[in-house]
N, C-alpha and C positions, 0 to 999 in steps of 0.2 A: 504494500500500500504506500501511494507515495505521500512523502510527509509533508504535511499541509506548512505554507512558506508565511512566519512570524511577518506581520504587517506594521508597517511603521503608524504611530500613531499621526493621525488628522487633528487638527485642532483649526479654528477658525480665530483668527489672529488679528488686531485692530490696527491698524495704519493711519499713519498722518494724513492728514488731511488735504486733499488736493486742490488749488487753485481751477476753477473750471470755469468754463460757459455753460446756462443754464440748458438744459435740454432741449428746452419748447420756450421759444419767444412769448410773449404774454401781450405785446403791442399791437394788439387787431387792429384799435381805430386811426389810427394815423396808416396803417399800411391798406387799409379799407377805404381812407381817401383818399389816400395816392393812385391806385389802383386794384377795385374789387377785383378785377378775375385773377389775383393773388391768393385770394380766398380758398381758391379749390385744393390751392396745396399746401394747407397751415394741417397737421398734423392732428385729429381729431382726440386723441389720446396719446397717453404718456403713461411710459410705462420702464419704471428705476430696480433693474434686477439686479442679483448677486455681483453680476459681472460688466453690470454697467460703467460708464465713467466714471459716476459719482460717488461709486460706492467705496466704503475705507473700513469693509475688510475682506479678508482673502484667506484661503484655507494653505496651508501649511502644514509641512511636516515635522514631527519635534514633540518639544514638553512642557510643561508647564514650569519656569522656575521657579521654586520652593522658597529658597532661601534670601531672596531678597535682596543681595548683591552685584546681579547683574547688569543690573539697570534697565532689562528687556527683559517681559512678562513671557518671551517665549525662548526659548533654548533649542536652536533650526538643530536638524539631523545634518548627519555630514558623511561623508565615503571615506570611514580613518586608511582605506587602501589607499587611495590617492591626495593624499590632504597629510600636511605636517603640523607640527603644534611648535611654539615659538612664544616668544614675548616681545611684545611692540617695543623698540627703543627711542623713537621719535616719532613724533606726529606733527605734520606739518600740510593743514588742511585736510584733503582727501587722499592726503599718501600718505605713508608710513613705514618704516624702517624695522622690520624683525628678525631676529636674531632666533636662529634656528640649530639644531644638530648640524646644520647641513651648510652654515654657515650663514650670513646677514641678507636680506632681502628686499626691495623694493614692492611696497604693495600698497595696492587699491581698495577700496572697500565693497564688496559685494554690495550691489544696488538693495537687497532685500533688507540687511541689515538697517541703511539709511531709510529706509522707509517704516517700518517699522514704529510704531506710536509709541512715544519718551517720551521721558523730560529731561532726557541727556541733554546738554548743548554739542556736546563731539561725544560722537559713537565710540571712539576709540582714543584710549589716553595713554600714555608711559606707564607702563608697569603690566596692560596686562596682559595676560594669558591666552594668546589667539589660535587657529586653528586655520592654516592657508592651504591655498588649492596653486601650486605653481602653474605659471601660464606661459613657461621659457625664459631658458637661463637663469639670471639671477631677480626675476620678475612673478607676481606674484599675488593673489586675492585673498584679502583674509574674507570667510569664510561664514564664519562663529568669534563671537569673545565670551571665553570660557567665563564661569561665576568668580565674582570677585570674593575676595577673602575680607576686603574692606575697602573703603575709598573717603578720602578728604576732600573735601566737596564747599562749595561755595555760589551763593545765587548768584546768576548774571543775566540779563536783560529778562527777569519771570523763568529760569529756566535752571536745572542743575549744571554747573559747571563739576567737572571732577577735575581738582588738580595732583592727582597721584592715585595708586591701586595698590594695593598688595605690599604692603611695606608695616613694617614692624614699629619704628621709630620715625617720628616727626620733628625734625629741628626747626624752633623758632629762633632763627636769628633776628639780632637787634643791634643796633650799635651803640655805644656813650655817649658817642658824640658825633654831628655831621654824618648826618642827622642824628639828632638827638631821640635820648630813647623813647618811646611811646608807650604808654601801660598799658594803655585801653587796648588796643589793637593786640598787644600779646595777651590780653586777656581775652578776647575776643576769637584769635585761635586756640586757645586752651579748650576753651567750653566747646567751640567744633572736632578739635581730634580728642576731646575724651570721649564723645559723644559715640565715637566710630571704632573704642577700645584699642588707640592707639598711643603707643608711649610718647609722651611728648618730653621734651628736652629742650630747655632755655638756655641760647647759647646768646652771649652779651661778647660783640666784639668791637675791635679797638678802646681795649682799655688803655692802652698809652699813653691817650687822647687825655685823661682825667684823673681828679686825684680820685681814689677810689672809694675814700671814705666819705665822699659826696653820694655815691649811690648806691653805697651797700644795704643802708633803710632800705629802700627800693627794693635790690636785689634780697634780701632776709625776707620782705613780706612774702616772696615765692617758693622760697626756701624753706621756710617753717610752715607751709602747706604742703610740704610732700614732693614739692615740685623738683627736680633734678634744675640744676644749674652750672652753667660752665661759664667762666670770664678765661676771654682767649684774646690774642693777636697775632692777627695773621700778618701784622708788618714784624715783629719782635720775633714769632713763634712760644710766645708765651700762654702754657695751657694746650698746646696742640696735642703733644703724644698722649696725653687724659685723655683727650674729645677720640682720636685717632683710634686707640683701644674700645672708645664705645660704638664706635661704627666697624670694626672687624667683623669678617663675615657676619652681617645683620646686614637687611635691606631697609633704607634708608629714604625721605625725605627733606628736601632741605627747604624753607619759606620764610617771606620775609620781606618790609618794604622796600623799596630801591636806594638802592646805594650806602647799606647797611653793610658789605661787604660778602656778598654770599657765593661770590667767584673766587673772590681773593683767599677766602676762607679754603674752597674747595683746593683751588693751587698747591695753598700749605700744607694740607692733608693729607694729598699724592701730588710730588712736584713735576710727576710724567702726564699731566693731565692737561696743560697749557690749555687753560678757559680765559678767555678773553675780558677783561675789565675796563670799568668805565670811570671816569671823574665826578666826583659829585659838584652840583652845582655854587660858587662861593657865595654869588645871588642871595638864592634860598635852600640853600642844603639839600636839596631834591636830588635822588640819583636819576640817572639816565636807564631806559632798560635794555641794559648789553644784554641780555636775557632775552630772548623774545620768543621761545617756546619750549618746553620743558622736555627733557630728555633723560633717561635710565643711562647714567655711568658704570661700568664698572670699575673696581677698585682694585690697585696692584697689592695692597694686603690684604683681600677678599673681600667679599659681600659687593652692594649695588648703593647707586644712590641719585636719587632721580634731582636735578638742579630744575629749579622752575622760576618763570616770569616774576619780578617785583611787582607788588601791589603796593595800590593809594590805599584802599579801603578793601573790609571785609566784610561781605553781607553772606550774613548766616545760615544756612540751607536746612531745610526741615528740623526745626526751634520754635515753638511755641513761646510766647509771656510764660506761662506758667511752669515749665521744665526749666526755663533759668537760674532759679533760685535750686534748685537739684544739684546744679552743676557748679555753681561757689562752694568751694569743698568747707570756706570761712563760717558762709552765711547758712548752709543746711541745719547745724545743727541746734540752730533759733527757730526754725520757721515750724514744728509743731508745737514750740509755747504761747502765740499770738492768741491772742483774744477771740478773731476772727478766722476758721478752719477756711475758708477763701483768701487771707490778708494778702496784697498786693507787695506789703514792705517799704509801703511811697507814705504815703498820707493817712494809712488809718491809726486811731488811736490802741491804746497797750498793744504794739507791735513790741515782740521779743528781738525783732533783728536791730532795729530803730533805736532801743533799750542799749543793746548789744554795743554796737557803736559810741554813746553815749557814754557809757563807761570802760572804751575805752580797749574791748574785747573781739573790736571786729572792727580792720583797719579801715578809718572812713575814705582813702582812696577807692579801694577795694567796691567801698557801696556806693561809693561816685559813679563807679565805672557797672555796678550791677544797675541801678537804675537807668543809666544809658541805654545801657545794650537793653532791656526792658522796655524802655520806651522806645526805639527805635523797631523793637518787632511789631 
């Protein structure tokens, strides 16, 4: 009896939405006075099927994915005979650089993936785990992007932007001085890669630039919340072989506003790495972005480490008002003595956090920078 042949699973799958013209004009009476015997040929009915123009969705083969890191509600099948698996090391628009057994690649992005209904901003980022179909020589479609293990993620135009996947440790670099350091904003990252169980690490460079005992208050308030912290220079090398050892084989993220030094850091690091730097501006301290798309390093004492674009600002990606205060590792352990089982922590009265501060127990930079980012969601 011949053995009945296992069937790929069907699923009907939702796509972005297409730009169209309407099917059926709807402008009878102007086309009725220009000329009735028009008439005879206006389409008496209308009729929008599966496989119509209009429609945005389409049956597919594949799965459902589960876990929630992929950023694509479906998981396509694929011919692992003909198809290799790899890890994106650049992305730059609709091509992308992967690095395979088989050696580095040039690739495209299968149209089906792009279509596909997200709220990715780019389908494909550094770090992740792809699945290509070669198309000759060292050319190439990715395919599939395998489930992510995690991703550091930030809003851009309404949309999720991913700036990294699959990485263990997230470095917040920041600088003393030129440009000077900014709380809010490492604060800001803190609460998005705990969110995604990702180790973060506060890296403060060009200390040379200052005396130290100017921002060590500063640096202690991160310190005595758990936070890992490193004061490094990458003009001195002072603190490098610390930071150097905590990126050994580990895969790595590095983030940070412009002109904080996050090339120059990298240089120090691995000096066979020759990453290109920029001058910060004497102006307004503003860095330039030598950076201008994020790329998967590897490292000559092992492990990865993805260098990515400088940011102005950081809008926070799936954060509620009310998870906020969760995520202050200071201010959680007030917020079920309030008065109020809803309190906001702003304005209402016997607030425990409010309290907290007051005396002295919860640094009020700290609930500066919590009401911000609060009011700003």
């Amino acid at each position: 009896m011949t053995k009945k042949r296992k069937e790929t699973p069907k699923i009907r799958a939702e796509f972005r939405k297409k730009y169209d013209q309407r099917g059926r004009k709807t402008d009878f009476t102007k086309d009725f006075q220009a000329d009735q015997s028009q008439l005879d040929d206006v389409a008496s009915a209308e009729r929008i099927s599966g496989k119509g123009k209009l429609t945005r969705k389409r049956t597919v083969s594949g799965q459902v994915d589960e876990t929630g890191q992929s950023g694509f509600q479906i998981e396509l099948d694929v011919d692992p005979a003909v198809c290799l698996q790899g890890r994106a090391m650049r992305v730059s628009g609709l091509k992308s650089v992967v690095r395979t057994a088989q050696g580095d690649f040039e690739c495209a992005i299968r149209g089906l993936l792009k279509s596909l209904a997200t709220d990715l901003q780019n389908v494909v980022v550094a770090g992740d785990l792809v699945t290509i179909q070669q198309t000759g020589g060292k050319q190439g479609v990715i395919v599939r992007v395998e489930p992510r293990r995690n991703t550091l993620s930030r809003t851009s135009k309404g949309k999720q932007q991913i700036i990294a996947s699959n990485v263990q440790l997230s470095l917040i670099v920041a600088s003393a001085a030129q440009p000077d350091l900014k709380p809010n904003l490492i604060d800001r990252l803190l609460l998005s890669i705990e969110k995604t169980g990702i180790q973060p690490v506060i890296v403060v460079n060009k200390i040379d630039l200052v005396d130290l005992a100017e921002i060590m208050p500063l640096i202690g308030s991160w310190a005595q919340l758990g936070y890992q912290v490193h004061l490094v220079s990458a003009q001195t090398g002072q603190g490098i072989p610390r930071l150097r050892n905590l990126l050994r084989n580990r895969e790595s993220v590095v983030n940070g506003q412009s002109g904080v030094g996050k090339s120059s850091l990298l240089n120090a690091l691995d000096p066979g790495l020759g990453r290109r730097v920029g001058e910060v501006s004497a102006e307004n301290e503003k860095g330039k972005h030598t950076t201008t798309l994020a790329e998967l390093i590897p490292l000559s004492f092992g492990g990865y480490i993805i260098d990515t674009p400088g940011i102005r600002q950081f809008q926070l990606w799936d954060i509620v008002p009310a998870e906020v205060e969760s995520m202050f590792r200071d201010i959680r352990p007030y917020t079920h003595r309030c008065r109020f089982p809803d309190c906001t922590h702003t304005h209402e009265e016997d607030c425990a956090v409010k309290s907290g501060v007051a005396d002295g127990l919860i640094d009020p930079r700290r609930y500066d920078s919590y009401c911000q980012i609060r009011g700003d969601l």
